[in-house]
C-alpha positions as CSV (number, residue, x, y, z in Angstrom):
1,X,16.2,-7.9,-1.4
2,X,19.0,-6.9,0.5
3,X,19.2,-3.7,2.8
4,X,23.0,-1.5,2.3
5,X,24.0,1.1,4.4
6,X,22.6,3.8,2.2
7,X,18.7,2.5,2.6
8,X,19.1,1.0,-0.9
9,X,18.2,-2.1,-1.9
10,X,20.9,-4.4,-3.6
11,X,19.5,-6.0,-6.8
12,X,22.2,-8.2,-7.5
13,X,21.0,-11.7,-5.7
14,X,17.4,-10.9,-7.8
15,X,18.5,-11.8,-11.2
16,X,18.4,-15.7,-10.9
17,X,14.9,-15.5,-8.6
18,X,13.5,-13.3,-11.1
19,X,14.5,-14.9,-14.1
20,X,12.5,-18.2,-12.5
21,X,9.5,-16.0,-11.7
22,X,8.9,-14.9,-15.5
23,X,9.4,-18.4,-16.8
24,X,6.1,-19.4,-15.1
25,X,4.1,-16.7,-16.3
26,X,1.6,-17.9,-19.1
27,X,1.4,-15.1,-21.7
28,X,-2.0,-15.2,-22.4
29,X,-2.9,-15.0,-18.8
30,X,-4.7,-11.6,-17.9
31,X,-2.2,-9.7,-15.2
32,X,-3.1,-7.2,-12.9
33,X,-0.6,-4.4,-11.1
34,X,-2.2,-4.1,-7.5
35,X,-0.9,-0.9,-5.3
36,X,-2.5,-0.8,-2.1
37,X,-3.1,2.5,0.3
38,X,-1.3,2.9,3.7
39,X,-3.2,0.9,6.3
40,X,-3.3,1.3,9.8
41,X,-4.7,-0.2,13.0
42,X,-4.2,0.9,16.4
43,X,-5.9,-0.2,19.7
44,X,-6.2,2.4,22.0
45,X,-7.1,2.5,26.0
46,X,-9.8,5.3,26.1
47,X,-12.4,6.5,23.5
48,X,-10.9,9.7,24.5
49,X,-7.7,8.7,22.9
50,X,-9.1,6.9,20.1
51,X,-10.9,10.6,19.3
52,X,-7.7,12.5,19.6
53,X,-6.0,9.8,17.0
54,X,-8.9,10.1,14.7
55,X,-9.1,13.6,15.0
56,X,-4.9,14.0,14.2
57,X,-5.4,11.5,11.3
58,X,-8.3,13.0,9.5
59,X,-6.5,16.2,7.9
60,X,-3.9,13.9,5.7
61,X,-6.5,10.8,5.2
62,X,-9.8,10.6,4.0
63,X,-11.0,7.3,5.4
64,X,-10.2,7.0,9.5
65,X,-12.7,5.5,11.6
66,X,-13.7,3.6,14.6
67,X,-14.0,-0.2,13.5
68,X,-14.4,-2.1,16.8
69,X,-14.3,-2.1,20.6
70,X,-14.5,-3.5,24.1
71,X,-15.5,-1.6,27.1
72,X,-14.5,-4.2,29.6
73,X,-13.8,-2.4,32.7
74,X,-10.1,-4.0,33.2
75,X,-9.3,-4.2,29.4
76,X,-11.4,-1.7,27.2
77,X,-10.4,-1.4,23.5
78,X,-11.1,0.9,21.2
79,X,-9.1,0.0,17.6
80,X,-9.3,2.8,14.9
81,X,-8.6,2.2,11.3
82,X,-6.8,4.5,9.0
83,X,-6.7,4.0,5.6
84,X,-4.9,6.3,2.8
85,X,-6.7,6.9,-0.2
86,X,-3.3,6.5,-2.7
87,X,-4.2,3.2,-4.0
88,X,-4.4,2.0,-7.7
89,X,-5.2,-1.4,-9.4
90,X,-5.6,-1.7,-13.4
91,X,-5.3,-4.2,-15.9
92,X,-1.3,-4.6,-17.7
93,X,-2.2,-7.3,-19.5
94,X,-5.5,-9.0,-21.2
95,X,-6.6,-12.5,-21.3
96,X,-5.6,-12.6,-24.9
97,X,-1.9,-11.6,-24.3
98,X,-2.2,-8.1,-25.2
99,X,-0.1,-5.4,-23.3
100,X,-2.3,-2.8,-22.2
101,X,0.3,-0.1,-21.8
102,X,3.1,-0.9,-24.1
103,X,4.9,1.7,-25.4
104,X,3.5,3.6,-22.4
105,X,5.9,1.6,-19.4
106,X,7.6,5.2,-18.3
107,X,4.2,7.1,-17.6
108,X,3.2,3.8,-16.2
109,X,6.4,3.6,-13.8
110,X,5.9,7.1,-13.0
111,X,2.2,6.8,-12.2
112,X,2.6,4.1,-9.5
113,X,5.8,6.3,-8.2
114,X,3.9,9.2,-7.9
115,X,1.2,7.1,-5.8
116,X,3.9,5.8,-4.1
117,X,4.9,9.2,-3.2
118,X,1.8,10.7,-1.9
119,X,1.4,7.8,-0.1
120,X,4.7,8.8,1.9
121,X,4.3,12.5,1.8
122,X,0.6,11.4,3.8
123,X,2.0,9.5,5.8
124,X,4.8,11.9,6.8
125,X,2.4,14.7,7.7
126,X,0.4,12.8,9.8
């Protein structure tokens, strides 16, 4: 997609690629809609820095921890993970070609906005 002025995104050139997509989808196929969470690495100088990190990330996300690190005297490393909480992964279609949430697509859109949402508003605070 294609980036405006105004931070929108011009749909026009994703007719003919999107067309092609959906002729390759088998209909009895099972199909998945995958949302993931915010995810963050950082590599930090000092534990003393990685703590300060942790300790500013913890109030907005749930899971922010310490995952590795290298005390070597001229290059020590300390890389903390933070990972939002916001994501969501269910079935849209079975393996029999049955829509799970037809009838249902503007709760459905809404859902994975609002996810989308609190995923921003998370990251924003933090």
């Amino acid at each position: 997609q294609q980036q405006n002025d105004n931070n929108n995104y011009d749909n026009s050139k994703d007719s003919k690629s999107e067309s092609s997509l959906t002729q390759n989808i088998n209909p009895y196929q099972s199909m998945w809609l995958r949302f993931e969470p915010f995810i963050l690495h950082v590599a930090c100088r000092s534990l003393s820095a990685a703590s300060v990190l942790m300790a500013r990330a913890r109030p907005s996300f749930k899971n922010v921890g310490l995952t590795s690190f290298s005390e070597n005297k001229q290059s020590a490393k300390y890389v903390v993970a933070i990972w939002g909480d916001e994501g969501l992964e269910m079935p849209l279609r079975t393996p029999d070609g049955t829509l799970v949430w037809a009838g249902r697509e503007e709760w459905l859109a809404e859902l994975v906005n609002e996810r989308h949402e609190r995923n921003w508003s998370k990251i924003q605070r933090f």
